[in-house]
PLY file of the C-alpha trace (Angstrom):
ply
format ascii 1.0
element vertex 106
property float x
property float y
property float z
element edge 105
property int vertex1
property int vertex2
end_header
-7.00 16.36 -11.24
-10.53 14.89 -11.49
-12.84 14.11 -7.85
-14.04 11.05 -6.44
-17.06 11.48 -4.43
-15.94 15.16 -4.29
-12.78 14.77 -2.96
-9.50 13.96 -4.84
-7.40 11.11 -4.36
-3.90 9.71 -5.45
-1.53 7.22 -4.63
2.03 8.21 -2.27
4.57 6.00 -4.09
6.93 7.17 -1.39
4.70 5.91 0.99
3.67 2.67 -0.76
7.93 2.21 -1.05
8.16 2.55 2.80
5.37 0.28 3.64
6.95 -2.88 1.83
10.75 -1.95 2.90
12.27 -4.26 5.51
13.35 -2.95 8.72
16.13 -3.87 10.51
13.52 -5.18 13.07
12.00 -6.95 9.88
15.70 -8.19 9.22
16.04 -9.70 13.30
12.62 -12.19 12.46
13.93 -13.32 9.73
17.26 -14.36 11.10
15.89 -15.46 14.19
16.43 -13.15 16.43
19.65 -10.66 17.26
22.94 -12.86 16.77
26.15 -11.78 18.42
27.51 -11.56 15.23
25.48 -8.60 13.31
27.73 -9.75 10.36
24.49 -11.58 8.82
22.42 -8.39 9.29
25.31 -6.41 7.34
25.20 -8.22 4.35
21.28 -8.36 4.38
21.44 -4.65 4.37
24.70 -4.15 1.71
22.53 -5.99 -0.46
22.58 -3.28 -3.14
18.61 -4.89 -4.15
15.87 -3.09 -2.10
14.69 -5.72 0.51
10.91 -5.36 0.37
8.49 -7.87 2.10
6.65 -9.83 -0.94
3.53 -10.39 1.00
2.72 -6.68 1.57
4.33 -5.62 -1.95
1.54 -8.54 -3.47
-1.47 -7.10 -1.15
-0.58 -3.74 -2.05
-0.04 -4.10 -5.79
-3.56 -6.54 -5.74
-4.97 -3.27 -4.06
-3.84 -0.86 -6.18
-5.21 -3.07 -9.61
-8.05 -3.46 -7.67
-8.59 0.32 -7.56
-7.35 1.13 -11.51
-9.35 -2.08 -13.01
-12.25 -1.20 -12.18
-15.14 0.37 -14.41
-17.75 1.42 -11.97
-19.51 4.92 -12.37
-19.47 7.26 -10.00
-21.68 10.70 -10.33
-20.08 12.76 -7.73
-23.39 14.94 -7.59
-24.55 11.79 -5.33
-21.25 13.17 -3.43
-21.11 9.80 -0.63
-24.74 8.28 -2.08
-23.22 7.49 -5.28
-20.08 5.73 -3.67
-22.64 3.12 -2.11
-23.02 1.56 -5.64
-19.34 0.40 -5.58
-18.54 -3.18 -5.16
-16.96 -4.89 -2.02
-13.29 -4.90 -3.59
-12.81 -1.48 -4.33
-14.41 -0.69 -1.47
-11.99 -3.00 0.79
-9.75 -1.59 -1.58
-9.99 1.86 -1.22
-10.70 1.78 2.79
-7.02 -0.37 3.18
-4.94 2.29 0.60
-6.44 4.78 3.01
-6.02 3.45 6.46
-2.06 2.46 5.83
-2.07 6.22 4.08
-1.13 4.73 0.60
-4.13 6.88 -1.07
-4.07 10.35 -0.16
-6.70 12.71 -0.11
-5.17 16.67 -1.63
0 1
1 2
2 3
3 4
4 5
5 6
6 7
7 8
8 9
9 10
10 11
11 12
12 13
13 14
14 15
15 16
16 17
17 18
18 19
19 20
20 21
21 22
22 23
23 24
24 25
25 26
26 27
27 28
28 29
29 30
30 31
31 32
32 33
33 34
34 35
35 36
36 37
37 38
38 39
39 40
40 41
41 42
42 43
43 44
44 45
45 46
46 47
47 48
48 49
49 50
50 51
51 52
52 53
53 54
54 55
55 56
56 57
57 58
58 59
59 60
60 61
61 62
62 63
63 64
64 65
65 66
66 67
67 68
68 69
69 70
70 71
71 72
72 73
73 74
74 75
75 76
76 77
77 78
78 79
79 80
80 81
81 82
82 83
83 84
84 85
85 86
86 87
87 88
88 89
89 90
90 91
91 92
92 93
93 94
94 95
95 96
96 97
97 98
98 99
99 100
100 101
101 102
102 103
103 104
104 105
């Protein structure tokens, strides 16, 4: 494993799976609501295809290219100095993988 700004980083697929899965709260929106018949909601969820929320599965991949794109330098002996260099996407970038705990600090 190699450091970023002296720490090291890497993406939780198991977390990034989680965050685009539909709920069955998800599942209730869509439909409009909780019908008296949960038949509907059934065959949503014995859909053998994982239901995943496109939106957040775009944002997140966009995020994530964002993040492996990019060809900035970083000398880690500036430690936090040298991240101040980076431009605004990776930086958004970085921050959201972070705050929805997509990126991972070991």
């Amino acid at each position: 494993m190699f450091e970023i700004g002296g720490n090291i980083y890497y993406f939780d697929l198991d977390k990034m799976s989680e965050f685009v899965r539909f709920t069955p709260n998800d599942v209730d929106n869509v439909l409009g609501g909780t019908s008296e018949d949960d038949t509907e909601k059934e065959e949503f969820f014995n859909d053998p295809t994982q239901m995943i929320d496109i939106t957040k599965w775009e944002m997140i991949k966009a995020l994530v290219e964002t993040l492996l794109n990019d060809n900035a330098i970083v000398d880690d002996k500036l430690g936090n100095k040298g991240l101040e260099s980076l431009t605004i996407p990776i930086k958004l970038s970085f921050n959201t993988l972070i705050k929805y705990k997509i990126l991972k600090n070991d």
